[in-house]
VEXPA-176136 format. One record per residue (C-alpha): x, y, z; residue in one letter. Coordinates in Angstrom, 1 decimal, decimal comma. Each point is the difference from the previous one (the first is absolute). Example, Ala and Ser with C-alpha at 12.3 -4.5 7.8 and 13.67 -1.06 7.14 Angstrom:
SITE       px       py       pz   residu
SITE     12,3     -4,5      7,8        A
SITE      1,4      3,4     -0,7        S
//
This chain:
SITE       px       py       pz   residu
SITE    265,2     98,5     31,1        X
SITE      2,2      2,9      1,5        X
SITE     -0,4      2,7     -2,7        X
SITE      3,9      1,2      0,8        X
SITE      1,2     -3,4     -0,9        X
SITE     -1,3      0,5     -3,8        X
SITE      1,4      2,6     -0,5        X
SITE     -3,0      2,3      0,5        X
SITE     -0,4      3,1      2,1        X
SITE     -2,7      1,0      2,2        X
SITE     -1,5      3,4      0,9        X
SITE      1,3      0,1      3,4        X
SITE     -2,7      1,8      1,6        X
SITE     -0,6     -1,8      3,5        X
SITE      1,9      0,6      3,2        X
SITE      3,2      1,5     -1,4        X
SITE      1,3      3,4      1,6        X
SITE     -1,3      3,0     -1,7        X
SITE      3,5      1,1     -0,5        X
SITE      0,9     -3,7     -2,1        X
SITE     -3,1      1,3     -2,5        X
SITE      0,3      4,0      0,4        X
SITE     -0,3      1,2     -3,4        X
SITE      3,4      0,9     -1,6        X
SITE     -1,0      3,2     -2,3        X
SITE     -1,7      2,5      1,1        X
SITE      1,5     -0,1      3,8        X
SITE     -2,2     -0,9      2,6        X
SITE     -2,3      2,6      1,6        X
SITE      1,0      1,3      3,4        X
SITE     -2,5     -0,7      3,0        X
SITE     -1,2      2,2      2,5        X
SITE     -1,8     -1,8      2,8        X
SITE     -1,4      3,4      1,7        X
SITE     -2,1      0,4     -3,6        X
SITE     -2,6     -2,0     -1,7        X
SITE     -1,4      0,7     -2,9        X
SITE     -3,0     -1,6     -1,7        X
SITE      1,3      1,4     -3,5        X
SITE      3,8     -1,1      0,7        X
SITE      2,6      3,0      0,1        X
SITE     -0,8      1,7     -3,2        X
SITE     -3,1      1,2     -1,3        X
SITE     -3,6     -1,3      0,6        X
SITE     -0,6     -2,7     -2,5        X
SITE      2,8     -2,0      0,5        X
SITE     -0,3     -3,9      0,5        X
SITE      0,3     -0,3      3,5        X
SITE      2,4     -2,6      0,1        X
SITE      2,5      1,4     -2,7        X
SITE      2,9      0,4      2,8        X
SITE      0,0     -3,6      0,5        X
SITE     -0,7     -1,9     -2,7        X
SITE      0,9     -3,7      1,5        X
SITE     -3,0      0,4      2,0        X
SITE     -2,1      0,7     -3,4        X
SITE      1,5     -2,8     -2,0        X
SITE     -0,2     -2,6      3,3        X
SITE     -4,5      1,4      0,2        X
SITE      0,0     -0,7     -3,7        X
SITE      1,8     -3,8     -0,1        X
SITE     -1,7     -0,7      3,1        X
SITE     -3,8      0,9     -0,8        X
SITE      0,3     -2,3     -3,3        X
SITE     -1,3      2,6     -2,1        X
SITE     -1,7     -0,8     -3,3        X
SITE      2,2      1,0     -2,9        X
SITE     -2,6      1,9     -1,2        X
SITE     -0,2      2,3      3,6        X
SITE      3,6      0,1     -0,6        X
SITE      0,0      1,5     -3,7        X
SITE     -2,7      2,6      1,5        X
SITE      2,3      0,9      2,3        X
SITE      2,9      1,2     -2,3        X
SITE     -2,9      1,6     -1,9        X
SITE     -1,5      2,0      2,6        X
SITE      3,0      0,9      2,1        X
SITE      3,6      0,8     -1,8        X
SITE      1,5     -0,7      3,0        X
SITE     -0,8     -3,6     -0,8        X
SITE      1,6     -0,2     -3,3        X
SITE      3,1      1,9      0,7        X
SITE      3,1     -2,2      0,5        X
SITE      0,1     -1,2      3,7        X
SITE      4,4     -0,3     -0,1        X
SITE     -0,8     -3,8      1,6        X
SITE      1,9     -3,7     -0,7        X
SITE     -0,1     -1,7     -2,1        X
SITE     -1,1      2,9     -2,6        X
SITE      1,1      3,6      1,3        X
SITE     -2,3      1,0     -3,4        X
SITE     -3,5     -1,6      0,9        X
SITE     -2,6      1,7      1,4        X
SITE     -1,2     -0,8      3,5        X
SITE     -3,5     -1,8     -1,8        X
SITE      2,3     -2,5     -2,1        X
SITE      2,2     -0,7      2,7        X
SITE     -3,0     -1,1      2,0        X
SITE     -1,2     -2,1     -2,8        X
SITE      3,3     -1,7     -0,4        X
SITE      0,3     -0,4      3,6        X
SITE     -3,4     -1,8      0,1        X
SITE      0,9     -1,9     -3,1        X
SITE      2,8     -1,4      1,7        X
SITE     -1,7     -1,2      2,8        X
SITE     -1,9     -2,8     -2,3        X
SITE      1,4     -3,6     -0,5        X
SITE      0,6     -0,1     -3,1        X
SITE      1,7      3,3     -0,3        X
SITE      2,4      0,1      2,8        X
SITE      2,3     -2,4     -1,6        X
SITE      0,7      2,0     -3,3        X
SITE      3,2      1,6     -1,0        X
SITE      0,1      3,5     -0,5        X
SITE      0,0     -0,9     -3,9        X
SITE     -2,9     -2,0      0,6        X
SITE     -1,8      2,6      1,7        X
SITE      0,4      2,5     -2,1        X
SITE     -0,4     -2,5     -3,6        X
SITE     -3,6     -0,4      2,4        X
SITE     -0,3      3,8      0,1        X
SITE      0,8      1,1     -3,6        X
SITE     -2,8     -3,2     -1,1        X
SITE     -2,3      1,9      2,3        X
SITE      0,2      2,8     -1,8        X
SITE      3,0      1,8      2,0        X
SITE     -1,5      0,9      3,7        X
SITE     -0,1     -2,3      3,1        X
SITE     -3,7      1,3      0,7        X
SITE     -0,2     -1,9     -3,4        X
SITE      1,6     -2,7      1,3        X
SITE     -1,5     -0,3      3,6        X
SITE     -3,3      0,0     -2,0        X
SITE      1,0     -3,3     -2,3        X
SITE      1,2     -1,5      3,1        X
SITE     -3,4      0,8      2,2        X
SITE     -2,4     -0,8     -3,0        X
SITE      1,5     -3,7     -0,1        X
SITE     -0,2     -0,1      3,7        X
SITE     -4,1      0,7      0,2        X
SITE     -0,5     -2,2     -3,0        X
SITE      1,9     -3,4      0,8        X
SITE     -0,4      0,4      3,9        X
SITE      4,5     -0,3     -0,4        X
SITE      1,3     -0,3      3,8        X
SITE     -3,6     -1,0      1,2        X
SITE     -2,0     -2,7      1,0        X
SITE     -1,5     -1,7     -3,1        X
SITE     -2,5     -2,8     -0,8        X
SITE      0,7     -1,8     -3,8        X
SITE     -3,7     -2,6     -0,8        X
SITE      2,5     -1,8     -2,5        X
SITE     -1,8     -3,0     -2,4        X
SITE     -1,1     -2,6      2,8        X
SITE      2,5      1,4      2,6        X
SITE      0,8      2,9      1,8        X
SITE      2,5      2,6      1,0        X
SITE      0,9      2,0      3,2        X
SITE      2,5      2,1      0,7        X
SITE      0,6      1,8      3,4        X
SITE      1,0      3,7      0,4        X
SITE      3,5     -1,4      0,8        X
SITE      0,2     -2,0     -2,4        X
SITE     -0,2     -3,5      0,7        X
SITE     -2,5     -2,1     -2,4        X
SITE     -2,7     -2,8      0,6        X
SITE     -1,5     -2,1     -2,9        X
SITE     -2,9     -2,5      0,4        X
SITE     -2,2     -1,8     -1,9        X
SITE      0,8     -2,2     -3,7        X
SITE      3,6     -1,1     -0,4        X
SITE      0,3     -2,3     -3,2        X
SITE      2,7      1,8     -1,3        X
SITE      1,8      1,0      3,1        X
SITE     -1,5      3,8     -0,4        X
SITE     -0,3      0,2      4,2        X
SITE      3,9     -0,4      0,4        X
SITE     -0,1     -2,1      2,9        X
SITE      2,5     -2,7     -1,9        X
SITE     -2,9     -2,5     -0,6        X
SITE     -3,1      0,1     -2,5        X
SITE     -2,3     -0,8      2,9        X
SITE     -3,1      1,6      0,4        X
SITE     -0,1      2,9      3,2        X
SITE     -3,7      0,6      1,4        X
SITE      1,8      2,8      2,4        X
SITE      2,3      2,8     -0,2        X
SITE      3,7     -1,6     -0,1        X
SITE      2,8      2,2      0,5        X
SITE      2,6     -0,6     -3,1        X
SITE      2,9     -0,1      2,1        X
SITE      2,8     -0,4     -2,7        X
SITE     -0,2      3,8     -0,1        X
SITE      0,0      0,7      4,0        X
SITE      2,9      3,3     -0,4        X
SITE     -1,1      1,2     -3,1        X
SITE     -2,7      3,1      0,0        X
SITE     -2,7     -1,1     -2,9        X
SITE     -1,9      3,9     -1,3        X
SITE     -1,5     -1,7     -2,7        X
SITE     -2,1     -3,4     -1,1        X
SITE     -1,4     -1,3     -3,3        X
SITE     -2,3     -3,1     -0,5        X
SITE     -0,3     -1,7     -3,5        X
SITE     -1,4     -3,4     -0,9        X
SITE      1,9     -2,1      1,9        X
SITE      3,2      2,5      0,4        X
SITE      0,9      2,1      2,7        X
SITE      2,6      3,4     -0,1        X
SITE      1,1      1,6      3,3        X
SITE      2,4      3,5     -0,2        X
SITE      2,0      0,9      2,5        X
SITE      0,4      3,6      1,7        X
SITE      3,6     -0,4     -1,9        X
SITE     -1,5     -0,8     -4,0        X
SITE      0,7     -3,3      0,7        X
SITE     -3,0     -2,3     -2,4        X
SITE     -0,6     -3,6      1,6        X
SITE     -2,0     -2,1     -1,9        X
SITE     -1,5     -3,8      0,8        X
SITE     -2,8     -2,4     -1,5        X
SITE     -0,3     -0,7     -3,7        X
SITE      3,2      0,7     -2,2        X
SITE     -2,7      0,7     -3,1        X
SITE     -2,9      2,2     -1,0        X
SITE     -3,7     -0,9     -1,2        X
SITE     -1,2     -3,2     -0,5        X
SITE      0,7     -2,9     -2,0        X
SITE     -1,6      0,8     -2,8        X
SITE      1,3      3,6     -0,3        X
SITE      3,9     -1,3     -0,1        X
SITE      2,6     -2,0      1,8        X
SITE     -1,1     -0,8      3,7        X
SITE      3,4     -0,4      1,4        X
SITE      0,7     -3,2      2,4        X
SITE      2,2      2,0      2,1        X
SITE     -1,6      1,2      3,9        X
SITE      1,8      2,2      2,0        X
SITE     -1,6     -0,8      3,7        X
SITE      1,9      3,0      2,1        X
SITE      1,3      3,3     -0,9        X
SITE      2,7      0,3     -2,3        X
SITE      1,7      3,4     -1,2        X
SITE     -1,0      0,9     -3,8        X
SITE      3,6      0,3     -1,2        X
SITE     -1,1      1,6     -2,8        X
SITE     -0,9      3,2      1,8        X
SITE      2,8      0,0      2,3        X
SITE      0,8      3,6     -1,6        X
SITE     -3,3      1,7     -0,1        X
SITE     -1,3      0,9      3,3        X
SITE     -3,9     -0,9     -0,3        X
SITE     -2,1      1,5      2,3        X
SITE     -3,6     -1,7     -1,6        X
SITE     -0,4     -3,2     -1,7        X
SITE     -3,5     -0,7     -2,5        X
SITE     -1,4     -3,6     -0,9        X
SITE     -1,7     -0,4     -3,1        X
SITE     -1,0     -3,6     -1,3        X
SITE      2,4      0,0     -2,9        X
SITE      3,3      2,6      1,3        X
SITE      1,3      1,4      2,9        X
SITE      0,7      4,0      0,7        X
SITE      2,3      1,5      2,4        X
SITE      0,3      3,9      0,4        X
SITE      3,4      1,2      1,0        X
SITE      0,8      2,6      3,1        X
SITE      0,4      2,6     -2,9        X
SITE     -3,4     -0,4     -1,5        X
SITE      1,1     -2,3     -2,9        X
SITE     -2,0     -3,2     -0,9        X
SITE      1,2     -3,4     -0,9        X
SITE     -2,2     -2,9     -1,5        X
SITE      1,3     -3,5     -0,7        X
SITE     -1,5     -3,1     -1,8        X
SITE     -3,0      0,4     -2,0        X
SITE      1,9     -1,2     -3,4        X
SITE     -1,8      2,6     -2,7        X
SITE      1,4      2,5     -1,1        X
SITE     -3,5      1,5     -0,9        X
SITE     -0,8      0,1      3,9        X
SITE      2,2      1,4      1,8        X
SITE      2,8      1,3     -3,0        X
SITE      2,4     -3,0      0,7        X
SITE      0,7     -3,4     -0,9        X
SITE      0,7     -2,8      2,8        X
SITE     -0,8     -3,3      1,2        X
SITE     -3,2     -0,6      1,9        X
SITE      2,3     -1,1      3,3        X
SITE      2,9      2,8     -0,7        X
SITE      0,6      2,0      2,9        X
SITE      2,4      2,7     -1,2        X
SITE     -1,2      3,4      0,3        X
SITE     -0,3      2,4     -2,7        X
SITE     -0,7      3,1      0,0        X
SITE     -3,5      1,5     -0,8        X
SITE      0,3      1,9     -2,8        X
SITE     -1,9      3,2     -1,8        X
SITE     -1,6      2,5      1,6        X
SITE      1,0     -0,3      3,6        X
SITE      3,6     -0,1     -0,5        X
SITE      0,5      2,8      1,6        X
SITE     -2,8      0,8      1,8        X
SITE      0,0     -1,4      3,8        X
SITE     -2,8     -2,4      1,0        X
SITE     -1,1     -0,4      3,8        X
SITE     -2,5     -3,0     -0,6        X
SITE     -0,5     -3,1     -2,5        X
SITE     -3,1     -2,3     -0,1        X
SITE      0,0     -3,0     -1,7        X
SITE     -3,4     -1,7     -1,7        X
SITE     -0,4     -3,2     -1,7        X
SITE      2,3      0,9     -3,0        X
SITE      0,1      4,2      0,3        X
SITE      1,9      2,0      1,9        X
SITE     -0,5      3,6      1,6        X
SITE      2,0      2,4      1,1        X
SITE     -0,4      3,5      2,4        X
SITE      2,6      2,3     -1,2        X
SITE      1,1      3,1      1,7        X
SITE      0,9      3,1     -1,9        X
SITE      0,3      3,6      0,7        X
SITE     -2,8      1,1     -1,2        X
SITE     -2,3     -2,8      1,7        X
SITE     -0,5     -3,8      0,1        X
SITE     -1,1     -1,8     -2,9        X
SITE     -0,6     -4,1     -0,9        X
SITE      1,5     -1,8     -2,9        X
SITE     -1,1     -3,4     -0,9        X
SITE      1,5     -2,7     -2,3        X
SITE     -1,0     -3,5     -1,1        X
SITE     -3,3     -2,2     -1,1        X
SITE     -2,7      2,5     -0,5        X
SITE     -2,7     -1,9     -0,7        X
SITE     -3,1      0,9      2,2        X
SITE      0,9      3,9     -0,3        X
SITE      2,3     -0,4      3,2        X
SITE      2,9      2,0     -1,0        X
SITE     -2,0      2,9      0,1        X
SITE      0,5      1,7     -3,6        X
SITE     -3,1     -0,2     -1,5        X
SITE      0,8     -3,3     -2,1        X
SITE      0,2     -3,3      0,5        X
SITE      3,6     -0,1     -1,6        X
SITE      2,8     -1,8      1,4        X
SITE      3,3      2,5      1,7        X
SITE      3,5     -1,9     -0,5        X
SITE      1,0      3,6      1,8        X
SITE     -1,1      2,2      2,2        X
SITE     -2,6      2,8     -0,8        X
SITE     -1,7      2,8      2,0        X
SITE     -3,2     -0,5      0,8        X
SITE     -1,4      3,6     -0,8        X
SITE     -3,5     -0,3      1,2        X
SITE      0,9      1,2      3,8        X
SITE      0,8      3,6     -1,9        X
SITE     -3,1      0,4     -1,1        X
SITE     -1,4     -1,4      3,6        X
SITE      2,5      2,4      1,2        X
SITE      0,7     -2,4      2,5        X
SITE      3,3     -0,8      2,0        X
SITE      0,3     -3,7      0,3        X
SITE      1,7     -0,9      2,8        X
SITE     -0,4     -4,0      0,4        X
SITE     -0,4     -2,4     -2,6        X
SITE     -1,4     -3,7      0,4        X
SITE      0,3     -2,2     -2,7        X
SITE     -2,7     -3,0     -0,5        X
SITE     -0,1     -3,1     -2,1        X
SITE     -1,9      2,1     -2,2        X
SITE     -1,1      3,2      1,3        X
SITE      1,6      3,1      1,7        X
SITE     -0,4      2,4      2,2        X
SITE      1,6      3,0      1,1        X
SITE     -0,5      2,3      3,0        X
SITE      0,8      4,1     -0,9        X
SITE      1,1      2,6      3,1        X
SITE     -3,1      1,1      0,1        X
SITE     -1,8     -3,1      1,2        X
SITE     -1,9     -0,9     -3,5        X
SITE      0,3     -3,6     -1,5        X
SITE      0,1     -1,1     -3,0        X
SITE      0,0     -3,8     -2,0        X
SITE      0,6     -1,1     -3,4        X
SITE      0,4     -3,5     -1,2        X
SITE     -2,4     -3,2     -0,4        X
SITE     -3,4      1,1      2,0        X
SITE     -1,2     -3,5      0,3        X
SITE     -1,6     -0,7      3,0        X
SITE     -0,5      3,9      0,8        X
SITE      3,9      0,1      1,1        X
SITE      0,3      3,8     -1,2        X
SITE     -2,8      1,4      2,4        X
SITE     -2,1      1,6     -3,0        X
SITE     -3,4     -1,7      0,7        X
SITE      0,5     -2,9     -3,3        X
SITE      2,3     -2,1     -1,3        X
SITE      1,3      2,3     -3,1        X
SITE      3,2      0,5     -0,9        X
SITE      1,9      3,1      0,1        X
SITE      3,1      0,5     -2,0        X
SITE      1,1      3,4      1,8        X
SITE      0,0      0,4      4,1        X
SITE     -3,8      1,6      1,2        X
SITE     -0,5      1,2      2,7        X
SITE     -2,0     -2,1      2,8        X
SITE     -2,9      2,3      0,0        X
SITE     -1,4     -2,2      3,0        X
SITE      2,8      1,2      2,4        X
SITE     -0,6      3,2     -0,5        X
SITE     -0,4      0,9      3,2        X
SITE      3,0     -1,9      1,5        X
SITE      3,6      0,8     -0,2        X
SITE      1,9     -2,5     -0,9        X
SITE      3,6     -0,9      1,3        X
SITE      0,6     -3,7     -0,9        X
SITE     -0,8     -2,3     -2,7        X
SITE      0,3     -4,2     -0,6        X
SITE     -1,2     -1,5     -3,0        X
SITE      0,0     -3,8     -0,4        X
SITE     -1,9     -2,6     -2,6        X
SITE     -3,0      2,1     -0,8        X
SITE     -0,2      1,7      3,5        X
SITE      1,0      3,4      1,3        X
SITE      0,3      1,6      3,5        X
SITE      0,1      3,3      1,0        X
SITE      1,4      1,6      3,2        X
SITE     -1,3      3,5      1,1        X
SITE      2,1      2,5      2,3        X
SITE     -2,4     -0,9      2,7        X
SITE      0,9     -3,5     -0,3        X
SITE     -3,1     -1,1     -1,3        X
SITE      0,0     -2,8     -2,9        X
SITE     -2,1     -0,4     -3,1        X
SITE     -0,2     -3,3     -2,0        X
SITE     -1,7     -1,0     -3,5        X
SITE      0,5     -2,5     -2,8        X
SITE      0,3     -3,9      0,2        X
SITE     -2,0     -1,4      3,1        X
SITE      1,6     -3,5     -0,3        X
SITE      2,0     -1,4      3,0        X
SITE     -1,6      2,5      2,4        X
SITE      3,2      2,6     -0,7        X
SITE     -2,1      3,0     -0,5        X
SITE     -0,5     -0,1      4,1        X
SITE     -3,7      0,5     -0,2        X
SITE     -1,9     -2,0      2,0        X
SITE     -2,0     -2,6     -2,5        X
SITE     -1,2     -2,8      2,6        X
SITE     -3,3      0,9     -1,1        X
SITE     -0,5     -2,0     -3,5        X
SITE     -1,8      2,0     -2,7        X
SITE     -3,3     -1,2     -1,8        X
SITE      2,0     -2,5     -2,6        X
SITE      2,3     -1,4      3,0        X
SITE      3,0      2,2     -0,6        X
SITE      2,1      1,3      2,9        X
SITE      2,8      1,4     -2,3        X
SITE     -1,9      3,1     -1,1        X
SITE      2,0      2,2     -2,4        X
SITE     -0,3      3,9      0,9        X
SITE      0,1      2,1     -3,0        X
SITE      0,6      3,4      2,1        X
SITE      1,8      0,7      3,2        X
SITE     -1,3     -1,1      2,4        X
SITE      1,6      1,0      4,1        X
SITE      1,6     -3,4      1,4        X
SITE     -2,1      0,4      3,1        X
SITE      1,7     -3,3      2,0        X
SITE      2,7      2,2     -0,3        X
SITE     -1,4      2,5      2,1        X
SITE     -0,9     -2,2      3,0        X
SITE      3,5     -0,9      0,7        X
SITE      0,8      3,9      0,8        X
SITE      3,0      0,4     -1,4        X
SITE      1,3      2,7     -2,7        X
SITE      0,7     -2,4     -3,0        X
SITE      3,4      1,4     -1,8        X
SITE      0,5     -2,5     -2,6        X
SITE     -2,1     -2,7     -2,3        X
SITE      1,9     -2,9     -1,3        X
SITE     -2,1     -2,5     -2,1        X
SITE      0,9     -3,2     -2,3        X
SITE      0,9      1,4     -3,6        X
SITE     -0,4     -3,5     -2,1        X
SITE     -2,3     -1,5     -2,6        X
SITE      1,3     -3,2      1,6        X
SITE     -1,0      0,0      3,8        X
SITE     -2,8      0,8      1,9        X
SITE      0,5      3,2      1,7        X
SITE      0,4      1,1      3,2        X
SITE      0,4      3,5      1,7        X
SITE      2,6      1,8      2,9        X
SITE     -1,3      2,9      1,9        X
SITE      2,5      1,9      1,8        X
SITE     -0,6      2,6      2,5        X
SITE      2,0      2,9      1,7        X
SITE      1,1     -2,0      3,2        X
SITE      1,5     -2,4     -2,2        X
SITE     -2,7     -2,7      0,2        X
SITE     -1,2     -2,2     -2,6        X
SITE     -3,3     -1,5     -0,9        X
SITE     -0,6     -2,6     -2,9        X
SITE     -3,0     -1,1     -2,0        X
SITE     -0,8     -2,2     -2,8        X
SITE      1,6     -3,2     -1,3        X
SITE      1,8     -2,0      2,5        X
SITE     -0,1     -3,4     -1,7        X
SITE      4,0     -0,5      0,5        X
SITE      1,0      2,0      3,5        X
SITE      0,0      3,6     -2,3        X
SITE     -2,2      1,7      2,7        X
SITE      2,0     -0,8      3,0        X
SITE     -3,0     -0,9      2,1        X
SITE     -1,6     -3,3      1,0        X
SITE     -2,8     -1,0     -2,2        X
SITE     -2,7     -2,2      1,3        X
SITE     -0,5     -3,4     -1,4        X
SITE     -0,9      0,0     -3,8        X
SITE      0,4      3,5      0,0        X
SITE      1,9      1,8     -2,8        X
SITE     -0,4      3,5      0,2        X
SITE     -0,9      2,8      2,5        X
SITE     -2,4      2,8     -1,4        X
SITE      0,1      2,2      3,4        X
SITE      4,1      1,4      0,8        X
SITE      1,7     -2,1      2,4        X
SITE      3,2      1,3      2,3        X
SITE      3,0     -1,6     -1,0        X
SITE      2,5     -1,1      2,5        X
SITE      2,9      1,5     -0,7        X
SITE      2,3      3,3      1,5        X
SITE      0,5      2,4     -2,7        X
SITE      1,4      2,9      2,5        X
//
C-alpha cells in the first residue's frame, strides 16, 4: 500500500534536493569548498556532520540501526537529541525521526493514518525508537514478511517470502484450501489467493487461518473447535479461503490455534480470542462455534503484545513494554503450564514473574500442548509445563510449575524455539538444532534405525540432544516447525537460510511432502521438500 494514500507521511529522506529538506531554523551553514575541516567550522568536538544533517538522518535510516544504538546515540551525543527542524515533525530529534522513518518502511505500518501512528506511539510508551522496537520484536519472533514453514495436525503449511502459500497432506475438512477435501501427497499452490500477499499462517485441528500483508484473516476447514465430545462439531466445511467478516475492522497481523478458541493479535498489539464458551477460561461467555472477536481483557489492555502462542487449551503472550519484555499467560493450568507456580486455572491474563528473578529478557515464546518454552536475548532457554516424555530438557520427566532454565544448553545460545505434543526444538545462532522429548513418529530427527534392546526405535530423549541429520544437509536451520496435537502423530519442518526446507517424521497422509516408499509411514532422517520458498 502507498503510505501517501492513507493519509500517512513519510520521512522523506532519499533522493530529494538538499534544499527541499534544508533545515528551516537555525539557517543553513555556509560552505567553503577551499576548507575542510574534520571538526566542522566551529570548535573541535563538533559532530562532523552537523552542517548537513540530511546526510546524518539518511546514514541513520539506511544502516537499520537497533533502537537501542539509536537511544545511545541521543545519550552520548546532544547533537543527536536536539530537534533536527525535519517533516513531518520540525520538533523530533534526528534519532526518532530515523526510527519513525524505519518504522514506516514495515508492512504493516505504512498503511496507518497519522492518528493511528501516533495512538501506536503513545501505546508504546511515547517514542518511535519505542515503536520501531514493538514492530522489530514481532518481526524476529513470527518470521512476518518471511518464508515460513507451519507442521499443522496431519498437514502442512508453506508460505513463500512473497507470499504465495502451498498446503499438502490431510484434507477431511477442506483445511488445504484447494476447493476439495482430497488428500495432497505434494505441495499444492492454493491459488484462490494468487494477488493477495499472505505474512502470516496458523494450523489448528482440521482449520486453517492465512493474514494478509493488509490485516485481512482468511479462514477455511472446520467451522468448530475440539472434538465431539468437548461440544458442538459443526457440519459446516469451508473448502477455500473465505474473509473472517468478523475482523474486517481489526488489522491482524498473527493468528494462534488452540484446540478449543482461536486468537488473533491486532497491528496495535491487542489480542482477540473467540469460541471457547467459559467464561472461567478465557473471561467471556460464547458458543463453542462463535466467531466474533472479543477483546482480551485484564492486564494486557494496554500493554502492546508482539507474539501469541496457543497450547491445547492456554494461551501465551510476549508483551513489550518500556522497561523490557515480559509473558502473560491465561487459561487451563493444569500441569503447571501457565508458569505461576500453581496449577490454578487464568480466565485473564497474568505476568509470569519468574523471568525477573532469571533476570532474563524473553524474546520468543512457543506454546505446546502442554509445555512451554521461551528463548531470553541472551540465548538461555527455558520450559515449564507437563515434562512427560523429558519434553522440558531437564534430564526427567518432573513437572515444573515456574519456567527453569535448560541447564543442558548452557553452552548454546539460543535464538528460536518450537514446542509441539511433548517435544521441543531448539535453534542456536549458529544454526545448529537440539531435540528431546517424545521419540514416537521419528519427529525428534534423530536417527533411530538401529532398534534398542526391547525392539523400540522411538526412543524418548530426556535432555537435548544436537539433531545431527540436521547437520549433514549443510544448511543454517532458521526455523523449527513441529505438529502441536495430542491427536496426530507428529511430524517436523526444518527451514534453513537459503529458504530450503527439509521434513521428517509422520508422513502417513502426504504431510511431509516427499515420496514415501511402499508401507512406509514416516521418515526419521530430514528429507528436502520440493517446493520454492524464495
Amino acid at each position: 500500500m502507498d503510505a501517501t494514500a492513507s493519509g500517512a507521511s513519510s520521512v522523506q529522506c532519499h533522493n530529494i534536493s538538499e534544499q527541499a529538506i534544508a533545515p528551516l531554523d537555525p539557517p543553513p551553514i555556509a560552505h567553503q569548498r577551499q576548507q575542510r575541516h574534520c571538526f566542522g567550522n566551529a570548535i573541535p568536538g563538533e559532530f562532523p556532520l552537523s552542517a548537513n544533517p540530511s546526510i546524518v538522518l539518511h546514514f541513520l535510516s539506511a544502516c537499520n540501526l537497533d533502537p537501542q544504538d539509536l537511544a545511545k546515540l541521543e545519550v552520548t551525543c546532544s547533537f543527536f537529541r536536539q530537534p533536527a527542524h525535519f517533516a513531518p515533525d520540525h520538533e523530533l530529534s534526528l534519532a526518532e525521526l530515523a526510527a519513525l522513518d524505519m518504522c514506516l518502511k514495515r508492512a504493516i505500518f505504512k498503511p496507518m493514518t497519522i492518528e493511528q501512528q501516533q495512538c501506536l506511539k503513545q501505546r508504546c510508551g511515547g517514542s518511535w525508537k519505542l515503536v520501531l522496537r514493538y514492530l522489530l520484536a514481532g518481526e524476529a519472533c513470527t518470521r512476518r514478511e518471511k518464508s515460513q514453514a507451519i507442521a499443522g495436525p496431519g498437514y502442512s503449511l508453506a508460505v513463500t517470502s512473497k507470499g504465495a502459500v502451498y498446503s499438502f497432506g490431510s484434507n477431511s475438512s477442506g483445511q488445504l484450501g484447494h476447493g476439495t477435501t482430497d488428500e495432497e501427497p505434494r505441495p499444492s499452490l492454493i491459488r484462490s489467493l494468487l494477488g493477495v500477499r499472505i505474512i502470516h499462517a496458523a494450523a489448528g485441528a482440521g482449520r486453517t487461518m492465512l493474514i494478509s500483508d493488509a490485516g485481512r484473516v482468511y479462514a477455511f476447514g472446520k467451522d468448530s473447535f475440539g472434538e465431539a465430545e468437548f461440544g458442538a462439531e459443526g457440519n459446516k466445511l469451508v473448502t477455500t479461503p473465505q474473509a473472517v467478516e468478523s475482523l474486517k475492522d481489526i488489522f491482524v497481523v498473527q493468528a494462534a490455534i488452540g484446540n478449543f478458541f482461536t486468537a488473533v493479535l491486532s497491528r496495535e498489539g491487542r489480542i482477540y480470542t473467540f469460541s471457547w464458551g467459559d467464561g472461567s477460561k478465557l473471561g467471556h461467555q460464547t458458543e463453542p462455534d462463535d466467531l466474533e472477536p472479543r477483546p482480551l481483557l485484564g492486564a494486557l489492555e494496554n500493554i502492546p503484545v508482539v507474539q501469541i502462542a496457543a497450547g491445547y487449551c492456554y494461551l501465551l503472550a510476549l508483551a513489550c513494554q518500556p522497561s523490557g519484555m515480559s509473558v502473560y499467560s491465561v487459561g487451563c493450568g493444569l500441569g503447571g503450564k501457565l508458569g505461576h507456580g500453581t496449577r490454578t486455572d487464568e480466565k485473564q491474563p497474568k505476568l509470569i514473574e519468574r523471568f525477573v528473578a532469571l533476570n532474563l529478557q524473553p524474546v520468543v515464546v512457543a506454546a505446546g500442548a502442554w509445555h512451554a518454552a521461551v528463548v531470553g536475548k541472551d540465548g538461555r532457554v527455558c520450559t515449564w509445563g507437563w515434562g512427560r516424555y523429558g519434553c522440558l530438557g531437564h534430564g526427567n520427566e518432573d513437572c515444573e510449575s515456574v519456567p527453569r532454565v535448560v541447564e543442558a544448553l548452557s553452552n548454546v545460545k539460543a535464538i528460536h524455539v518450537a514446542t509441539g505434543d511433548y517435544t521441543t526444538f531448539v535453534v542456536s545462532d549458529a544454526g545448529d538444532v537440539y531435540s528431546f522429548g517424545c521419540g514416537e513418529s521419528s519427529s525428534l530427527g534423530h536417527d533411530t534405525a538401529a532398534a534398542d534392546e526391547q525392539g523400540n526405535r522411538h526412543t524418548n530423549v530426556l535432555s537435548p540432544e544436537l539433531v545431527t541429520s540436521l547437520k549433514e544437509v549443510k544448511e543454517r536451520v532458521v526455523q523449527i516447525s513441529l505438529t502441536n496435537s495430542i491427536y496426530w502423530n507428529a511430524h517436523t519442518f526444518a527451514l534453513t537460510d537459503s529458504d530450503k526446507l527439509y521434513a521428517f517424521g509422520a508422513g502417513d497422509k502426504g504431510q511431509l511432502g516427499v515420496k514415501l516408499a511402499a508401507n512406509q509411514t514416516e521418515r526419521a532422517n530430514p528429507n528436502r521438500v520440493d517446493v520454492d520458498l524464495s
